[in-house]
DRENMI-262286 format. One record per residue: residue number from 1; x, y, z of N, C-alpha, C in turn. Coordinates in steps of 0.001 Angstrom, whole numbers, always signed. Layout:
<sites>
  pos      n_u      n_v      n_w     ca_u     ca_v     ca_w      c_u      c_v      c_w
  NUM        X        Y        Z        X        Y        Z        X        Y        Z
...
</sites>
This chain:
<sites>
  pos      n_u      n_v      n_w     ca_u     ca_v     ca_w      c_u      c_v      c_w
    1    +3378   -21499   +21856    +2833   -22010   +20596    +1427   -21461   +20340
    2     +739   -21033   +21398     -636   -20869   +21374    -1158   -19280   +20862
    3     +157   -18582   +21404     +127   -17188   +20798     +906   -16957   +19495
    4    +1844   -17703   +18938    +1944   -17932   +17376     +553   -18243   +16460
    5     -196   -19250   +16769    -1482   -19647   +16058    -2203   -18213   +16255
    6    -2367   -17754   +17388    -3078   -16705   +17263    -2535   -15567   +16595
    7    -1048   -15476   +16556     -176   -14338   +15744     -787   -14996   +14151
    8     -700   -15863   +13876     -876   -16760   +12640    -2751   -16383   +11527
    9    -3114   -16646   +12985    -4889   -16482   +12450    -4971   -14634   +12270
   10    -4807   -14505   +13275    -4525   -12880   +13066    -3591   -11630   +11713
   11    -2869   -12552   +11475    -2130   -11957   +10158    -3252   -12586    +8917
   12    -3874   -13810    +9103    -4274   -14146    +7901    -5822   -13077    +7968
   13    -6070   -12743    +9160    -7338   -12125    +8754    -6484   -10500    +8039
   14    -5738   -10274    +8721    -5345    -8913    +7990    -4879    -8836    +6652
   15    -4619   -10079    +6135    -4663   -10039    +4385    -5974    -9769    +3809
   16    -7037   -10768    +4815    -8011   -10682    +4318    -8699    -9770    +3499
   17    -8578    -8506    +4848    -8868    -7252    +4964    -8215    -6664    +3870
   18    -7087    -6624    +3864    -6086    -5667    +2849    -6681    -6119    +1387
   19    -6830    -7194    +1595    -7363    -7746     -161    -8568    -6921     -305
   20    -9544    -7246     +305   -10994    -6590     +629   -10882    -5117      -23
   21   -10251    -4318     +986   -10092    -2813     +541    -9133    -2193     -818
   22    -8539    -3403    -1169    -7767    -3442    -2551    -8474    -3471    -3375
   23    -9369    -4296    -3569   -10499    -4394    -4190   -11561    -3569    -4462
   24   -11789    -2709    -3274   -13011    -2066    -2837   -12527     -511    -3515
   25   -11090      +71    -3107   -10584    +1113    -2912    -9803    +1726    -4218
   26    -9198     +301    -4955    -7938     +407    -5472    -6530     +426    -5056
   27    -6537       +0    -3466    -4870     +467    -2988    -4919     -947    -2814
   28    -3392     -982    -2768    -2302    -2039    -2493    -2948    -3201     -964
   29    -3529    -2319     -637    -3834    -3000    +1208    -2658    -2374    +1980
   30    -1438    -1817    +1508     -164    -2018    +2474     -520     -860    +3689
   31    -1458      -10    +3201    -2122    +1337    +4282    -2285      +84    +6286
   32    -2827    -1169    +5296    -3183    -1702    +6585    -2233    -3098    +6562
   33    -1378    -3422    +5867     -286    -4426    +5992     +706    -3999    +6917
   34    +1305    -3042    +6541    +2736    -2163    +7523    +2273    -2112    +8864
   35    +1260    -1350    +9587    +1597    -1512   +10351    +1410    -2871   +11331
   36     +348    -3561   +10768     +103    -5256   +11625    +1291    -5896   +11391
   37    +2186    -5703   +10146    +3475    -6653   +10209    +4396    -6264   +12005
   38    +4265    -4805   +11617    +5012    -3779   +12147    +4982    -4688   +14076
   39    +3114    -4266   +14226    +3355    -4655   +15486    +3365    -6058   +15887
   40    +2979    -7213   +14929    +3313    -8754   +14618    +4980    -8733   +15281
   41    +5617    -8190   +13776    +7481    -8323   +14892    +7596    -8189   +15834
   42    +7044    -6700   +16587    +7559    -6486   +17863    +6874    -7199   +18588
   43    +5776    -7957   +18494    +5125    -8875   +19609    +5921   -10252   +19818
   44    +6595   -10757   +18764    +7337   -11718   +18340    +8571   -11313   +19163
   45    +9079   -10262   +19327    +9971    -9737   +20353   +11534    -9527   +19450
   46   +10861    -9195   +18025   +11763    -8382   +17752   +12010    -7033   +17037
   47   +12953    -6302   +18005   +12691    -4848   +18310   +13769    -4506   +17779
   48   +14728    -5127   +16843   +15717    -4566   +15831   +14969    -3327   +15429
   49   +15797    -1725   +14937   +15094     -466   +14932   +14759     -639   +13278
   50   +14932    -1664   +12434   +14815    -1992   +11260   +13928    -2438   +10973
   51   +13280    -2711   +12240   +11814    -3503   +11882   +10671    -3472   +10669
   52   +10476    -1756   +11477    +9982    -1385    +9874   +10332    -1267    +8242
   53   +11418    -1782    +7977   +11628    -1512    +6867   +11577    -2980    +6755
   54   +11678    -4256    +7324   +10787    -4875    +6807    +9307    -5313    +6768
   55    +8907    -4769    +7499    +7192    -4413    +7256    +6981    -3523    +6291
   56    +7535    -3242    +5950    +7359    -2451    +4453    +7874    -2941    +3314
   57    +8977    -3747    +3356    +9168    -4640    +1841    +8306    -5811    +2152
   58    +8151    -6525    +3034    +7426    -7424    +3224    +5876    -6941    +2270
   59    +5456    -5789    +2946    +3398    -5270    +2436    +4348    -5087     +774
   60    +5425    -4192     +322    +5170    -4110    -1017    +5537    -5752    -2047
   61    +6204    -6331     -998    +6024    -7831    -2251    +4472    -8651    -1996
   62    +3623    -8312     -962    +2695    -9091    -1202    +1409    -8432    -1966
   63    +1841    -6590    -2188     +615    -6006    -2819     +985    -6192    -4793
   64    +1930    -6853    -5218    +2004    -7903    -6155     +487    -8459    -6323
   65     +475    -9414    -5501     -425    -9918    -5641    -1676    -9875    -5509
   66    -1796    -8576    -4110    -3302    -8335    -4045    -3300    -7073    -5332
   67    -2789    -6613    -5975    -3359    -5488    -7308    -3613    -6525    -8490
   68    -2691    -7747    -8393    -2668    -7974    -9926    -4065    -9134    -9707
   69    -4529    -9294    -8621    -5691   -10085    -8531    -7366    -8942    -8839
   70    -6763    -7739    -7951    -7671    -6738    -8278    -7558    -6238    -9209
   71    -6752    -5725   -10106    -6880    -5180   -11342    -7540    -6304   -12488
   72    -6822    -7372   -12927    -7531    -8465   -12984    -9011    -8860   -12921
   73    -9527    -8588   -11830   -11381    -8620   -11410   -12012    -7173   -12123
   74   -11270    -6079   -12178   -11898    -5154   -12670   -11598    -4757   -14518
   75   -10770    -5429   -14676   -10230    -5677   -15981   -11616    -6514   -16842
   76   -12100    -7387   -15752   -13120    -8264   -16728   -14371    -7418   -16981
   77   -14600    -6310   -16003   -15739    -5464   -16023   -15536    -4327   -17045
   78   -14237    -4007   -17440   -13938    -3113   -18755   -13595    -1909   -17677
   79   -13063    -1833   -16800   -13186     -412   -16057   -11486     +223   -15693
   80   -10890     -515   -16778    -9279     -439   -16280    -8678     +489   -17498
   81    -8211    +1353   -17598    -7633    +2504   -18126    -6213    +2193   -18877
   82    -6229     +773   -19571    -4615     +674   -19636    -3751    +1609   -20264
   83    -4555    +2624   -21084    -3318    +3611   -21400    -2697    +4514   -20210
   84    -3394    +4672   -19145    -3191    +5603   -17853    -1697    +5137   -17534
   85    -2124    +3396   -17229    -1070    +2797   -16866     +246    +2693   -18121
   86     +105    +1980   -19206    +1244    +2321   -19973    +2056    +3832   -19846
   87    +1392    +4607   -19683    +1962    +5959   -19659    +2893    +6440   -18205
   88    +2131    +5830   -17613    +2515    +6175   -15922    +2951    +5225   -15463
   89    +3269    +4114   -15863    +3913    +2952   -15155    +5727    +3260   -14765
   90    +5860    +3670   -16109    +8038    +3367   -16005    +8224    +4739   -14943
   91    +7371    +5650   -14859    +7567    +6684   -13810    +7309    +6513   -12885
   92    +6520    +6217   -12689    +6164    +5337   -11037    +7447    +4431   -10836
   93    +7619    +3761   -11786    +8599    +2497   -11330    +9825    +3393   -11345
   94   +10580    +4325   -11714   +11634    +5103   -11101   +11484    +5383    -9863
   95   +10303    +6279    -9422   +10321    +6608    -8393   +10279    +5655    -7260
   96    +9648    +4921    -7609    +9590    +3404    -6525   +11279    +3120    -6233
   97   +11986    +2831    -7072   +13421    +2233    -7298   +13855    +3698    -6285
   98   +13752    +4807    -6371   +14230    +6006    -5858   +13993    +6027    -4278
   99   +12865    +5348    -3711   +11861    +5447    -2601   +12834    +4479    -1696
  100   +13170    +3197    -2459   +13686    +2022    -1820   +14921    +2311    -1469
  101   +15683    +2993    -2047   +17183    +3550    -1260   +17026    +4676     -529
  102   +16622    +5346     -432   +16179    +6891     +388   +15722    +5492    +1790
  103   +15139    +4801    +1612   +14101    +4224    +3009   +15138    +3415    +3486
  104   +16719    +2697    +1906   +17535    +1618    +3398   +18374    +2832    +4262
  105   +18391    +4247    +4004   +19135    +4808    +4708   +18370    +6004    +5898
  106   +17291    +5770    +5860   +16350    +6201    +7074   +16529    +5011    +8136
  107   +16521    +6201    +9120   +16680    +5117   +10479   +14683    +4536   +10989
  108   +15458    +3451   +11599   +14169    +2970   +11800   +12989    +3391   +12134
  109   +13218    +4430   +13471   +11808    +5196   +13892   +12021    +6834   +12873
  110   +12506    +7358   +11728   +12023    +7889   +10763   +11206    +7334    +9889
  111   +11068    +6396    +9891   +10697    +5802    +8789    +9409    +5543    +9093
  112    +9243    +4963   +10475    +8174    +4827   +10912    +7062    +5885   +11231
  113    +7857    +7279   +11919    +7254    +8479   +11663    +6433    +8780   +10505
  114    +7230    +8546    +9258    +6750    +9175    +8556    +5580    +8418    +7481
  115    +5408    +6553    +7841    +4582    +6243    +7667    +2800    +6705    +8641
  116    +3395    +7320    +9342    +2030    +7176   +10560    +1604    +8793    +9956
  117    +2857    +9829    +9790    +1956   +11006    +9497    +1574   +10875    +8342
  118    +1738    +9867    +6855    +1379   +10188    +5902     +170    +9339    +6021
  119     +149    +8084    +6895    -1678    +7536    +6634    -2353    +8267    +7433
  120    -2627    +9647    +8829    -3448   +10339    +8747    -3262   +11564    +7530
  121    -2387   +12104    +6732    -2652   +12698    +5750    -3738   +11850    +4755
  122    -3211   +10855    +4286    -3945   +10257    +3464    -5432    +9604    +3801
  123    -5862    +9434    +5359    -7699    +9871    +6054    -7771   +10603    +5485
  124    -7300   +12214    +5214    -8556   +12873    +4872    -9136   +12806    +3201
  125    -8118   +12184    +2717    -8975   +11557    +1509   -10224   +10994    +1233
  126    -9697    +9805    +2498   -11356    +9058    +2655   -12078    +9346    +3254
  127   -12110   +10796    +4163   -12881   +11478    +4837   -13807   +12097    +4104
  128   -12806   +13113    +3157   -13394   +14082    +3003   -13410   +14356    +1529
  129   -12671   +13197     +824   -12610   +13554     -837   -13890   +13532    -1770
  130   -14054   +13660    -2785   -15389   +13494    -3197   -15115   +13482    -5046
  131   -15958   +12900    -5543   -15238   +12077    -6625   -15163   +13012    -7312
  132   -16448   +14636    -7432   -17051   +15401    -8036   -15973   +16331    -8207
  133   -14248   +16310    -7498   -13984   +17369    -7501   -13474   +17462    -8358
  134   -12827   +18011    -9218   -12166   +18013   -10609   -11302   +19332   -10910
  135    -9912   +19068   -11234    -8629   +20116   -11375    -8985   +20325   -13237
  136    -8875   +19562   -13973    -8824   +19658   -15399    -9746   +18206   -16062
  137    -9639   +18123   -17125   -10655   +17516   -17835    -9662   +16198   -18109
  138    -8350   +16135   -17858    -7476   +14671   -18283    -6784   +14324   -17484
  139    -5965   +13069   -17978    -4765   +12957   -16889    -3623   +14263   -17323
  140    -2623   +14814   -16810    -1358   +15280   -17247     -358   +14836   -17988
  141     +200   +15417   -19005    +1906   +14781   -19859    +2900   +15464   -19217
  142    +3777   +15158   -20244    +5516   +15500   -19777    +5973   +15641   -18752
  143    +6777   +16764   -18402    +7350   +16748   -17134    +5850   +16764   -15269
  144    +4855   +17251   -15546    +3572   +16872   -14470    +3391   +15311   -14882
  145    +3587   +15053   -15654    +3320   +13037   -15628    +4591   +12751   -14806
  146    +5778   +12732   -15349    +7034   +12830   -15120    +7061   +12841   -13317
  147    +6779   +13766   -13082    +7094   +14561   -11706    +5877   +14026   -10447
  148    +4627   +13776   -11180    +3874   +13024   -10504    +3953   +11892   -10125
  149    +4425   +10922   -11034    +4524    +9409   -10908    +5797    +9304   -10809
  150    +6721   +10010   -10361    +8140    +9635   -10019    +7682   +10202    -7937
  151    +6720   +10786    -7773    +6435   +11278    -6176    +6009   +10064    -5962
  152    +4408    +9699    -6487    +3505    +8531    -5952    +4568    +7293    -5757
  153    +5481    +6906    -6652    +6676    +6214    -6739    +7230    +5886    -5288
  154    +8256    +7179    -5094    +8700    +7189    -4151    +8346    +7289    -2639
  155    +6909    +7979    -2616    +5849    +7913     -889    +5459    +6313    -1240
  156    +5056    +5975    -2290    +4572    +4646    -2141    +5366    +3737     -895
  157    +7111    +3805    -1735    +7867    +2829    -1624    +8233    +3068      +25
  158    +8574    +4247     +529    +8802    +4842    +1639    +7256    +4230    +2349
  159    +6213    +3817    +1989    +5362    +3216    +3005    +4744    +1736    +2510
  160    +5593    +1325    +1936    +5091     +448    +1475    +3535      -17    +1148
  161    +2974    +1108     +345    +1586     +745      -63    +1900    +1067    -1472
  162     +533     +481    -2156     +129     +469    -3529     +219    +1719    -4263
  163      -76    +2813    -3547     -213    +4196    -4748    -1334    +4123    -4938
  164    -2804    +3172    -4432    -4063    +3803    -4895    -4563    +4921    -4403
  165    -4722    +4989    -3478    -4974    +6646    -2579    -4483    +7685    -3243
  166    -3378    +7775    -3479    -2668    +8765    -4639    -3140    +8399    -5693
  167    -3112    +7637    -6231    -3781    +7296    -7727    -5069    +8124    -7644
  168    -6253    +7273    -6955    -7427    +7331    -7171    -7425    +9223    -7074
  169    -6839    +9465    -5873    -7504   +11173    -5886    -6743   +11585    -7009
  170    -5790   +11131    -8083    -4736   +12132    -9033    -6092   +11835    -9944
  171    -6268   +10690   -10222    -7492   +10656   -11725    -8826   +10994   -11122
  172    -9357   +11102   -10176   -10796   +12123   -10231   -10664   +13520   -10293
  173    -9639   +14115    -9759    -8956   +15332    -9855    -8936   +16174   -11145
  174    -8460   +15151   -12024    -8094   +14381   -13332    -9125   +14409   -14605
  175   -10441   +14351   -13843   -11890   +14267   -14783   -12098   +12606   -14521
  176   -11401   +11426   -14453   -12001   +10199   -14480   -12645    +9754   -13302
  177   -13361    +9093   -13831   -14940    +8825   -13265   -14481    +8066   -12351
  178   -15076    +7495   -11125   -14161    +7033    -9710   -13917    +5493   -10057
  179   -15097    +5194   -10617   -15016    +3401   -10657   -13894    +3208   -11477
  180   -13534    +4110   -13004   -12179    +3840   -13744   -10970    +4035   -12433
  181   -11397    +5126   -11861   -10026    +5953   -11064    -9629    +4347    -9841
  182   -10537    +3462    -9579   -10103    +2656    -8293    -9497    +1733    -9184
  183   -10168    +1330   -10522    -9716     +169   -11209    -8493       -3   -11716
  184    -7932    +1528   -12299    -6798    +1838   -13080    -5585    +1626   -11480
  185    -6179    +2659   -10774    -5102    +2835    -9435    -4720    +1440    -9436
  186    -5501     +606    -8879    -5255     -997    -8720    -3876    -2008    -9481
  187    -3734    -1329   -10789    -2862    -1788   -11679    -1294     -873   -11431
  188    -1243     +449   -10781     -593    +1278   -10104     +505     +276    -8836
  189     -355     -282    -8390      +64    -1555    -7502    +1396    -2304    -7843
  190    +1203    -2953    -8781    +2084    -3938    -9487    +3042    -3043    -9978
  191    +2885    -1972   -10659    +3869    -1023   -10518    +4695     -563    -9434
  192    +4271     -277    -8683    +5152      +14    -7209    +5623    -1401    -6175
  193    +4427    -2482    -6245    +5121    -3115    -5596    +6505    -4531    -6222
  194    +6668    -4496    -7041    +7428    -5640    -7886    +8822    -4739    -7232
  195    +9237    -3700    -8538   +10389    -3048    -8180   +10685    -2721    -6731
  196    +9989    -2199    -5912   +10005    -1868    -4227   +10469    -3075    -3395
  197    +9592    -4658    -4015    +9976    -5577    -3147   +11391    -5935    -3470
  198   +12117    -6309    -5015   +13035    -6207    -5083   +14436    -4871    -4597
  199   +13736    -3946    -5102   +14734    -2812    -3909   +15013    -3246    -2416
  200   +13875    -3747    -1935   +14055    -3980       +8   +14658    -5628     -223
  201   +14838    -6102    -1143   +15418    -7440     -920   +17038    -6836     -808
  202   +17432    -6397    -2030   +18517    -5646    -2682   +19353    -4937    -1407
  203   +18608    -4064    -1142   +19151    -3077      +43   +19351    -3797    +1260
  204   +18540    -4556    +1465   +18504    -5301    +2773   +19411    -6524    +3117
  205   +19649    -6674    +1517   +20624    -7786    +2022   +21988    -7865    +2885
  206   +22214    -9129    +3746   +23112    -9060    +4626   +22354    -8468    +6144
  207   +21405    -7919    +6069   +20893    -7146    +7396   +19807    -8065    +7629
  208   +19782    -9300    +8344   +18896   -10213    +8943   +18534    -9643   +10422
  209   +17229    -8891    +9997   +16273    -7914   +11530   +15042    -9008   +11531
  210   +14405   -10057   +10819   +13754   -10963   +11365   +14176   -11972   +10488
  211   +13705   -13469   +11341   +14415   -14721   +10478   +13402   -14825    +9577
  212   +13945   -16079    +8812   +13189   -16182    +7341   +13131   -14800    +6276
  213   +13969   -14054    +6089   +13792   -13310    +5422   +14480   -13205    +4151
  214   +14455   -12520    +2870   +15113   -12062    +1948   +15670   -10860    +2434
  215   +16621   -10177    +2471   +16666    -8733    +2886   +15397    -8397    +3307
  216   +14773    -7256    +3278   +13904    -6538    +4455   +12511    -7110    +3641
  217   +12412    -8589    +3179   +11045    -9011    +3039   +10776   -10495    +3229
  218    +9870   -10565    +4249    +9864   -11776    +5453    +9070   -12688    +4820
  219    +9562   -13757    +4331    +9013   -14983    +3622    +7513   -15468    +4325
  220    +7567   -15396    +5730    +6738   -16247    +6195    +5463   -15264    +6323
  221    +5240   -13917    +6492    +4496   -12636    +6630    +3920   -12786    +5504
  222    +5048   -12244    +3928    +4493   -12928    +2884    +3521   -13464    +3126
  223    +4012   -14618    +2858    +2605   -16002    +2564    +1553   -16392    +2903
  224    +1627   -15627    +4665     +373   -15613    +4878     -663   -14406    +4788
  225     -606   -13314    +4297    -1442   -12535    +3813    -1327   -12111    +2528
  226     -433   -12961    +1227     -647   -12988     +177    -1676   -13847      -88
  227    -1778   -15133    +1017    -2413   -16057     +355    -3598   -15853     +909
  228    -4100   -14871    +2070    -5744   -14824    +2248    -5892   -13368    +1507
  229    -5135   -12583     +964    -5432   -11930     +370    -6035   -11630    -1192
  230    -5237   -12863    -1534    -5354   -12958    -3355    -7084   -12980    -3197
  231    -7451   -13979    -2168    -8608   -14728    -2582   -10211   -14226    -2276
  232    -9752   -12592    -1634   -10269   -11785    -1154   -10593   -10852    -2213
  233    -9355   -10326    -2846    -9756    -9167    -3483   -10602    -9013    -4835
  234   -11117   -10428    -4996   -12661   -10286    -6125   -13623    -9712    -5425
  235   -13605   -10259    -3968   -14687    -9765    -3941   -15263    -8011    -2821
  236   -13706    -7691    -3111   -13830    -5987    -2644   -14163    -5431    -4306
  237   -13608    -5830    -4952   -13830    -5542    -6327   -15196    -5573    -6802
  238   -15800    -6401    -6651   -17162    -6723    -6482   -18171    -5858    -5939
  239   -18003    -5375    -4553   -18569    -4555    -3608   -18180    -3337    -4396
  240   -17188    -2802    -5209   -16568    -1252    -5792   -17897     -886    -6583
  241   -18433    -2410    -6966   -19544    -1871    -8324   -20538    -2252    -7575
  242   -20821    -2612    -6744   -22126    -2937    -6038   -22896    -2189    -4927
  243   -21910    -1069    -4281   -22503     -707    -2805   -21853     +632    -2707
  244   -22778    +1315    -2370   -22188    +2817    -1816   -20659    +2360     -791
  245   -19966    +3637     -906   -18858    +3476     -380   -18637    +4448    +1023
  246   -19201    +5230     +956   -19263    +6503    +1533   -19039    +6088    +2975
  247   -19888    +5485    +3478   -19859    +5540    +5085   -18277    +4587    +5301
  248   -18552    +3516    +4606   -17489    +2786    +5165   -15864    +3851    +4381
  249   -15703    +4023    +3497   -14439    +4907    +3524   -14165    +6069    +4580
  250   -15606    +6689    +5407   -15037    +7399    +6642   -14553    +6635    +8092
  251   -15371    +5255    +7989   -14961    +4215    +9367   -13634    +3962    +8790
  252   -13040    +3754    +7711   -11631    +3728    +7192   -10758    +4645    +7454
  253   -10954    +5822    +7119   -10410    +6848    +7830   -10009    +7210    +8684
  254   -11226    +6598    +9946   -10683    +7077   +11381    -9828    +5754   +11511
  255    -9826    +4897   +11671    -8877    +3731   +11461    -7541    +3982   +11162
  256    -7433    +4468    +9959    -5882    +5230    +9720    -5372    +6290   +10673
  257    -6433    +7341   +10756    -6185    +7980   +11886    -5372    +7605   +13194
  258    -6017    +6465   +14004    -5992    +6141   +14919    -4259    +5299   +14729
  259    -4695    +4497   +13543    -2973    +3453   +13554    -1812    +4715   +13179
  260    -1926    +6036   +12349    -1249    +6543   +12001     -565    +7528   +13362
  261    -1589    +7683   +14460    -1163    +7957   +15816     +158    +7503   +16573
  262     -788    +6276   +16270     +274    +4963   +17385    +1273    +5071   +16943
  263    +1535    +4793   +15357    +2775    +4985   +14628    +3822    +6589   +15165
  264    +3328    +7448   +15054    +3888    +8682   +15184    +4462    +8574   +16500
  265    +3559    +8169   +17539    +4008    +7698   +19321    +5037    +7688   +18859
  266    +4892    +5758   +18223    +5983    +4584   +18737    +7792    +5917   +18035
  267    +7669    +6385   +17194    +8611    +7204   +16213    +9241    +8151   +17197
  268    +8439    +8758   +18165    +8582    +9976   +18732    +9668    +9352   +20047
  269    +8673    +8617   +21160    +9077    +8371   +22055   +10122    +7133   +21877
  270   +10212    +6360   +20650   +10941    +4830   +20610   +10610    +4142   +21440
  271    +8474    +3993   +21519    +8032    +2837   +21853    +8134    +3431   +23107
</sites>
């Protein structure tokens, strides 16, 4: 019982966190939801090879709530781009819907692989990106809108995160200014995670790999880092307009680094 409370306090600080950097960043939190669900199950002692795929519908139904709390906080500051999103939303949301069946038919340690090599791909963003860099003066139309937000879509859903990381570097890239680029990404969120959590309910159903679950999204994981998360992400949002970002997005970095390791291990060797 004593290491449940501590499994318990420990998940609620990692909403915390995820809200925090949702706020701060523009992403979903799920960069750092997946894998604490991930190693939460297996400490819990269950090592169904499916695990991960519900640590991944699980982070995309609760980044619902940490975007639409962060977009929301940055919405009141005027810094949210809603045409970005009207435009790029139903494409994203294909690709999301696209992401969620491709992932019920990956085996468990693929899946997991390929979450661990894409969050050290996605460090060197926060390593090394810089807001200044700039491809063209707008966002993209037609088939590059199309083709973009049907990708971010589908890597989203395959790792169950938000799409801000992709977001944020597509619109500075893009010409928009970083504080629009975290605020808009943020709303990117709710886009990927609504449809994604319903896909991993959908797909998952009938395949009970932890109890309490909907198909591959765990009621009780849920709730507790939706609910220290919501209440968090004003005030990463807060810190976006208040404080250099710089140092702490490289201590972020190596962080991903390091979990995106373990991940690749656990994939390689099967733990």
């Amino acid at each position: 019982m004593q290491d449940i409370w501590v499994l318990v306090l420990a998940m609620a600080a990692t909403g915390a966190f995820a809200g925090l950097i949702a706020g701060m960043f523009g992403i979903g939190g799920g960069i750092v939801m997946v894998p604490a669900l991930y190693f939460a199950f297996n400490s819990l002692g269950y090592e169904d090879p499916r695990v991960m795929h519900v640590a991944v519908g699980t982070s995309l139904a609760v980044i619902v709530a940490t975007s639409l709390r962060s977009v929301s906080a940055h919405a009141k500051r005027g810094a949210v781009d809603f045409k970005v999103l009207r435009e790029w939303a139903p494409w994203i949301i294909a690709g999301t819907l696209i992401g969620t069946v491709i992932a019920h038919y990956l085996s468990g340690r693929m899946l997991t692989g390929i979450f661990g090599g894409m969050a050290m791909l996605l460090s060197l963003q926060f390593f090394f990106g810089r807001p200044d860099w700039t491809l063209r003066e707008d966002m993209p139309g037609g088939i590059a809108r199309i083709g973009l937000g049907g990708t971010i879509g589908v890597f989203s859903a395959l790792m169950g995160i938000g799409g801000g990381v992709m977001g944020v570097t597509l619109m500075t890239l893009c010409g928009k200014p970083i504080r629009q680029a975290v605020a808009t990404a943020a709303g990117f969120g709710v886009a990927i995670g609504a449809p994604g959590a319903i896909g991993f309910i959908v797909n998952g159903w009938g395949h009970e790999v932890v109890p309490w679950s909907l198909g591959y999204v765990n009621g009780p994981g849920f709730a507790l880092l939706a609910s220290s998360a919501f209440f968090v992400a004003p005030v990463g949002a807060k810190l976006a307009h208040d404080l250099p970002e710089r140092t702490l997005k490289r201590l972020f970095a190596i962080g991903l680094v390091v979990v995106g390791f373990m991940l690749v291990r656990e994939a390689v060797t099967g733990g």
